[in-house]
C-alpha positions in Angstrom: 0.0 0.0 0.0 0.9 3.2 -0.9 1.9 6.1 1.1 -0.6 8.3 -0.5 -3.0 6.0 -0.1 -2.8 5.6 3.2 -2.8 8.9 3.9 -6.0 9.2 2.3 -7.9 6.2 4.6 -6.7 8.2 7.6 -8.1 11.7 6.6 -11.6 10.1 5.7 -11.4 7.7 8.7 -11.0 11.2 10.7 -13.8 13.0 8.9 -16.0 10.3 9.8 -15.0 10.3 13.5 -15.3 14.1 13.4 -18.7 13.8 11.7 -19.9 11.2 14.4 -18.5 13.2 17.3 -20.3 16.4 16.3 -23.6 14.3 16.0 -23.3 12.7 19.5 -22.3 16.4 20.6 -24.8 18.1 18.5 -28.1 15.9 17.8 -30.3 19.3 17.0 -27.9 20.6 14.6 -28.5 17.7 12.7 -32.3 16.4 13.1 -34.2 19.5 12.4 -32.5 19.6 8.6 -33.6 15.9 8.1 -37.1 16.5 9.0 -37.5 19.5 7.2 -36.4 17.9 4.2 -38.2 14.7 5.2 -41.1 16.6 5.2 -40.9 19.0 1.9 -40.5 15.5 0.2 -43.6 14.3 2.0 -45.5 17.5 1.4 -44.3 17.3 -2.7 -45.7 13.2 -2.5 -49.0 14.1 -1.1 -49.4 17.5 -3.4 -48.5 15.5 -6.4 -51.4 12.7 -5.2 -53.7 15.3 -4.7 -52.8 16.8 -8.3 -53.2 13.3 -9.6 -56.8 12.8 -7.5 -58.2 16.1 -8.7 -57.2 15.5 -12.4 -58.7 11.8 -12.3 -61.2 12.8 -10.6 -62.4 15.8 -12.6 -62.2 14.1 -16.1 -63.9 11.1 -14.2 -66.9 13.4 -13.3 -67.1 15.8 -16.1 -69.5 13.4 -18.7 -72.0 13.4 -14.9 -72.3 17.3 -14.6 -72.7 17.5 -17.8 -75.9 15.6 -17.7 -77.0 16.7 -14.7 -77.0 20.0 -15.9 -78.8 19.3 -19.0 -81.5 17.1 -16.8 -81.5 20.5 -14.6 -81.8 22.9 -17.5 -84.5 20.1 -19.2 -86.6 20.5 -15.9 -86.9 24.0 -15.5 -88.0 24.3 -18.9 -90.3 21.2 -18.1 -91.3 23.7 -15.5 -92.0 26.6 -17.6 -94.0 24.6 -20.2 -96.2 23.4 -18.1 -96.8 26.5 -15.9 -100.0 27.7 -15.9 -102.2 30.9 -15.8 -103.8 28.4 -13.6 -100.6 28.3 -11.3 -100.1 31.9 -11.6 -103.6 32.6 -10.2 -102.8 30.3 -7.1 -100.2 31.8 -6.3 -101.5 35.5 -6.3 -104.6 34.5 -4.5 -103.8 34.0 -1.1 -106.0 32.5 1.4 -107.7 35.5 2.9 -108.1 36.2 -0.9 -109.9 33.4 -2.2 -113.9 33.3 -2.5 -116.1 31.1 -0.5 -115.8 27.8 -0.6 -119.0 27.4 -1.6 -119.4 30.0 -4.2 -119.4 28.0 -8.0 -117.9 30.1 -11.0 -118.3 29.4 -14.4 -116.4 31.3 -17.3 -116.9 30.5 -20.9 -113.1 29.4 -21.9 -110.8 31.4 -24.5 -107.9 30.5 -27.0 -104.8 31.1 -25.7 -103.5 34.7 -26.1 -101.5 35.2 -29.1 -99.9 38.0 -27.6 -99.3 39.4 -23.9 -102.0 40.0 -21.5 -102.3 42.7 -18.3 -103.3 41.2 -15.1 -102.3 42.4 -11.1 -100.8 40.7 -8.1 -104.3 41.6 -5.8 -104.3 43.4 -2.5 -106.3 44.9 0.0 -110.1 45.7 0.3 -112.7 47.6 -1.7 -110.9 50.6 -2.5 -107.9 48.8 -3.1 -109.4 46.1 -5.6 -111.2 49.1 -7.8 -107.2 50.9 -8.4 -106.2 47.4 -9.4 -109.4 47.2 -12.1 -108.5 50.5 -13.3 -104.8 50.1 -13.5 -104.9 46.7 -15.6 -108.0 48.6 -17.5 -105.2 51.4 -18.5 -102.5 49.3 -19.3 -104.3 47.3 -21.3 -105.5 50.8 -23.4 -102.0 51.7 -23.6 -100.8 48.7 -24.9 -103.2 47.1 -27.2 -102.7 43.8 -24.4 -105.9 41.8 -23.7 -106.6 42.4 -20.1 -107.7 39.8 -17.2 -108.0 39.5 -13.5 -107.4 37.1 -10.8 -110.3 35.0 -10.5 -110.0 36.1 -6.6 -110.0 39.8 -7.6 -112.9 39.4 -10.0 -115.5 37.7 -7.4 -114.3 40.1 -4.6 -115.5 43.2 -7.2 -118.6 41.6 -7.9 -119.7 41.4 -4.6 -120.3 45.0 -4.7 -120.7 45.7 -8.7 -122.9 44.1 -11.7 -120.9 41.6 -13.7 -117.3 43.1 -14.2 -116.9 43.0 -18.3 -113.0 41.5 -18.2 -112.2 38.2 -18.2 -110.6 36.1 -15.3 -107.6 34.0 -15.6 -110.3 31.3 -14.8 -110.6 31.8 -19.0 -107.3 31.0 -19.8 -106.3 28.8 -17.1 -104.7 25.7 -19.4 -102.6 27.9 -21.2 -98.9 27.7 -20.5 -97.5 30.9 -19.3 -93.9 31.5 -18.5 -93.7 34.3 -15.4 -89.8 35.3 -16.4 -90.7 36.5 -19.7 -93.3 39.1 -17.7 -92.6 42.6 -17.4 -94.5 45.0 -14.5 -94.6 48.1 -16.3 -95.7 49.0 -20.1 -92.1 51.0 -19.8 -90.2 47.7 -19.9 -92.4 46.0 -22.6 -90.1 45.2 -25.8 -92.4 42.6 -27.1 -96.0 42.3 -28.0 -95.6 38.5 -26.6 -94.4 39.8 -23.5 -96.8 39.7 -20.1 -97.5 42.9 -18.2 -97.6 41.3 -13.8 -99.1 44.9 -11.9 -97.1 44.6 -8.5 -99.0 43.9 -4.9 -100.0 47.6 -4.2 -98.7 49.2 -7.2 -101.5 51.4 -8.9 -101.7 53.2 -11.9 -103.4 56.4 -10.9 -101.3 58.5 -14.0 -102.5 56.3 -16.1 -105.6 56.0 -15.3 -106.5 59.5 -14.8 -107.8 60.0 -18.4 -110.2 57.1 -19.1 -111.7 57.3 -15.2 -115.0 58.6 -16.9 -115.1 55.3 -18.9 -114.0 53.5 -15.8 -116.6 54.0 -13.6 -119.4 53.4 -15.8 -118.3 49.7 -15.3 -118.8 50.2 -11.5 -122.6 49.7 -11.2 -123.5 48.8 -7.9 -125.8 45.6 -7.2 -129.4 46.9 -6.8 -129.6 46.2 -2.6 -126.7 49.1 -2.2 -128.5 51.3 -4.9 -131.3 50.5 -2.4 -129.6 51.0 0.5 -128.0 54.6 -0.3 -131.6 55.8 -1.9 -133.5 54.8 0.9 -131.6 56.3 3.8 -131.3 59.8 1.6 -135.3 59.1 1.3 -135.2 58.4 5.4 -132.6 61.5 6.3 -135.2 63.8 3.7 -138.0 62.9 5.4 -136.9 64.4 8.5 -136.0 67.8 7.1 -138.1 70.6 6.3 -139.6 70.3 2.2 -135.8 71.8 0.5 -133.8 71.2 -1.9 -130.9 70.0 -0.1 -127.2 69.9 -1.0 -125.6 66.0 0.4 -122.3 66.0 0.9 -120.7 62.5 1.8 -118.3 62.4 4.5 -115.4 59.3 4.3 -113.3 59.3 7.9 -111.3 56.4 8.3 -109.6 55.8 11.7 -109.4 52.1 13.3 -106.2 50.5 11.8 -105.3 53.6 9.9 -104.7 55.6 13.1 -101.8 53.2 14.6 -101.0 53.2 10.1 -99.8 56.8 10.1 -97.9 56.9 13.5 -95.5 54.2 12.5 -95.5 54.5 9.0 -95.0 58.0 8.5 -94.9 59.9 12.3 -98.4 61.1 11.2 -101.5 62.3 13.1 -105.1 61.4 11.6 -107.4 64.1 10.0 -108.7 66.2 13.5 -112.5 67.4 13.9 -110.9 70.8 12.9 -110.1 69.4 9.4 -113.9 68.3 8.9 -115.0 71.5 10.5 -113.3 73.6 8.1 -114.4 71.4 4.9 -117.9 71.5 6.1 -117.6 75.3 6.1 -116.1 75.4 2.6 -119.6 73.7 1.1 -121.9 76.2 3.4 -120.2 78.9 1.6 -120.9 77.5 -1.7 -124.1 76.1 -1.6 -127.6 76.5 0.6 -128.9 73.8 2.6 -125.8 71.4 2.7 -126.6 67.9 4.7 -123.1 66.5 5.6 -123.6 62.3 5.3 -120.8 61.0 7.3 -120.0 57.0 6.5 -116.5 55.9 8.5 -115.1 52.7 9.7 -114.8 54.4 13.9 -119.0 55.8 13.1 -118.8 56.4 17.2 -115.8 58.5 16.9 -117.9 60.6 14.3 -121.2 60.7 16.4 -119.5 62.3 19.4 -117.1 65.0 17.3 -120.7 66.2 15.4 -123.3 64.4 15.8 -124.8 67.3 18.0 -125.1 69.3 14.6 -128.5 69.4 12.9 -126.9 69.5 9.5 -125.0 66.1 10.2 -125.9 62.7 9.8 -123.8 59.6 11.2 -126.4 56.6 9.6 -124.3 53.4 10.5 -123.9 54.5 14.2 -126.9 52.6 15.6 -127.1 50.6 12.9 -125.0 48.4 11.0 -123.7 49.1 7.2 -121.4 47.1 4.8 -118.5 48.9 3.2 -120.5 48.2 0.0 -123.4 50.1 2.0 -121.0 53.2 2.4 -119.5 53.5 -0.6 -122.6 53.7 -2.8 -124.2 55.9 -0.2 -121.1 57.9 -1.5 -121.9 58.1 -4.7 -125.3 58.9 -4.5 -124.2 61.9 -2.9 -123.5 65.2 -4.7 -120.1 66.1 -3.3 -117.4 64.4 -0.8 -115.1 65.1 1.8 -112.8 62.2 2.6 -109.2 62.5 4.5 -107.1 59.8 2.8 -107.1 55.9 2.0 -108.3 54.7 -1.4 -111.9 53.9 -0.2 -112.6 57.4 0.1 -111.2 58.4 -3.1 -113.4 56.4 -4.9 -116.0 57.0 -3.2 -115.0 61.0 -4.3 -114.6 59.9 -7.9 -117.8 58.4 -8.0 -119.8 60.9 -6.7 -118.1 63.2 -8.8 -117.9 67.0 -8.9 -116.7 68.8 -6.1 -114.1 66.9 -3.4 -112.1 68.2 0.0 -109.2 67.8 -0.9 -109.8 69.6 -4.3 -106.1 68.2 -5.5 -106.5 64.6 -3.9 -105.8 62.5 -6.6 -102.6 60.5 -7.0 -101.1 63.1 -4.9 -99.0 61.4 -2.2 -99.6 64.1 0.7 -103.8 63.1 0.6 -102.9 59.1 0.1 -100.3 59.1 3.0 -102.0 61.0 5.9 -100.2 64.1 6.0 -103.6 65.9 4.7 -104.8 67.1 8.4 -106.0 70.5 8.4 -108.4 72.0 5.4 -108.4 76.2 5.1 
């Protein structure tokens, strides 16, 4: 053996005594490097696996979605083919909404509408359900679009009025309709295919303003509330001296709508004061005024003027219908009303001269915030 050689066996046979030492001296120097790289290998084996997992199992699962979308997309237009006006007219007509069970309606059937129609998500009471008439009656004058109602909204009107000429939904019922093609608003129409869905609450007084003359000829009461209004002028007539008498209907309406305008809009109702000062107003302009005053709160009335001899409270010993009120109303020859739309109509179909003068549509009367006539 070589002299080189051996002095290259004893250098590494001193390294790796040195190397051992400084392990047995030094453990942490050593173990910490280990693991890390122990673990950075680990961490690249189980990142590539999970590469490996994602990509089989994405190109496993794609051919799946893909036909669980097309089944999705095949069922909602499932859905919309077989929707109904049928459907649509459940769903609008809520419980409260819905006629007596045992009240039978028959309505001769139509084609299916070639083009759009105009029909209303129903709300609310008398006054309420004659805005939504008028505003699909509008609409449909506007557009050319065949109007209908809610079966619900039609029987509730014809409680109170003669057969209502439009057509229910109860006419088309079988036909498919498709409620995301449906615009609320004549504004957003871009089709002549295209339904027009009135909003809950949403009434088109604008709009109607023109064609109210035409309007209420189509709101002819039953003949027992054309009864009803005739005979107690007849009774109230009878008790006056032989005149020619001036009758001015008087709407108040409290109840509900009292709490209504506190939290709604920090509002006080109408006070005596207001009626006061609107009665005045007609005894300046005509003689012999009788002041006819129909209200849901008819006590509250009573004791604010019932001591007057030109006053009359008729439903406050006795009971009357809303229907009652609102064609004894009409048959009136002006009104005074604060707000709500049961006095409005009740203005508009009486006709000529109303307290408010500037009442309709505008949002001061229809919110309350009318208090005080001068």
């Amino acid at each position: 053996m070589s002299l080189r050689t051996v002095v290259c066996l004893n250098i590494i046979t001193l390294i790796c005594f040195l190397s051992t030492l400084l392990y047995i001296l030094f453990p942490n120097v050593f173990t910490p490097t280990l693991d890390a790289t122990l673990t950075g290998v680990n961490k690249n084996v189980v990142q590539t696996r999970e590469n490996i997992a994602r990509t089989v199992s994405t190109t496993a699962s794609k051919p799946p979605l893909s036909r669980k979308m097309k089944a999705d997309n095949s069922t909602k237009n499932q859905i919309n083919k077989h929707y109904t006006f049928r459907d649509f007219q459940k769903s609008v007509c809520v419980k409260r909404f819905k006629p007596a069970e045992n009240s039978v309606y028959h309505e001769e059937k139509k084609p299916c509408p070639t083009k759009g129609i105009v029909t209303i998500v129903p709300v609310g009471r008398t006054g309420n359900q004659m805005w939504e008439y008028s505003s699909i009656w509008s609409i449909a004058k506007n557009t050319g679009l065949q109007p209908y109602l809610p079966l619900c909204l039609k029987l509730k009107l014809e409680e109170v009025f003669e057969k209502m000429p439009f057509p229910s939904l109860e006419a088309i019922a079988d036909c498919p309709f498709n409620p995301n093609s449906a615009v609320d608003s004549s504004a957003k129409l871009s089709k002549t295919k295209q339904n027009i869905i009135i909003p809950r609450a949403k009434f088109y007084i604008d709009e109607s303003r023109p064609y109210l003359k035409e309007i209420v000829k189509e709101f002819r009461f039953k003949r027992e509330f054309v009864d009803y209004a005739q005979s107690t002028l007849r009774e109230l007539k009878s008790k006056l001296p032989p005149k020619h008498y001036t009758f001015i209907g008087v709407h108040v309406r409290r109840t509900d709508y009292v709490n209504y305008l506190k939290t709604s809009y920090h509002s006080k109702p109408a006070t005596s004061q207001y009626f006061q000062n609107a009665m005045n107003y007609f005894k300046k302009k005509f003689s012999n005024c009788i002041f006819i005053y129909v209200s849901d709160d008819p006590t509250w009335c009573f004791n604010q003027f019932g001591n007057l001899k030109d006053v009359f409270v008729p439903s406050y010993k006795t009971n009357s219908s809303a229907a009652d009120d609102l064609a004894l109303m009409a048959a009136c020859n002006h009104t005074i009303f604060d707000y709500g739309t049961f006095g409005e109509w009740g203005a508009i179909l009486a006709g000529v001269d109303t307290v408010p003068r500037k009442w309709l549509g505008a949002p001061t009367q229809r919110t309350g915030a009318v208090t005080q006539f001068r």
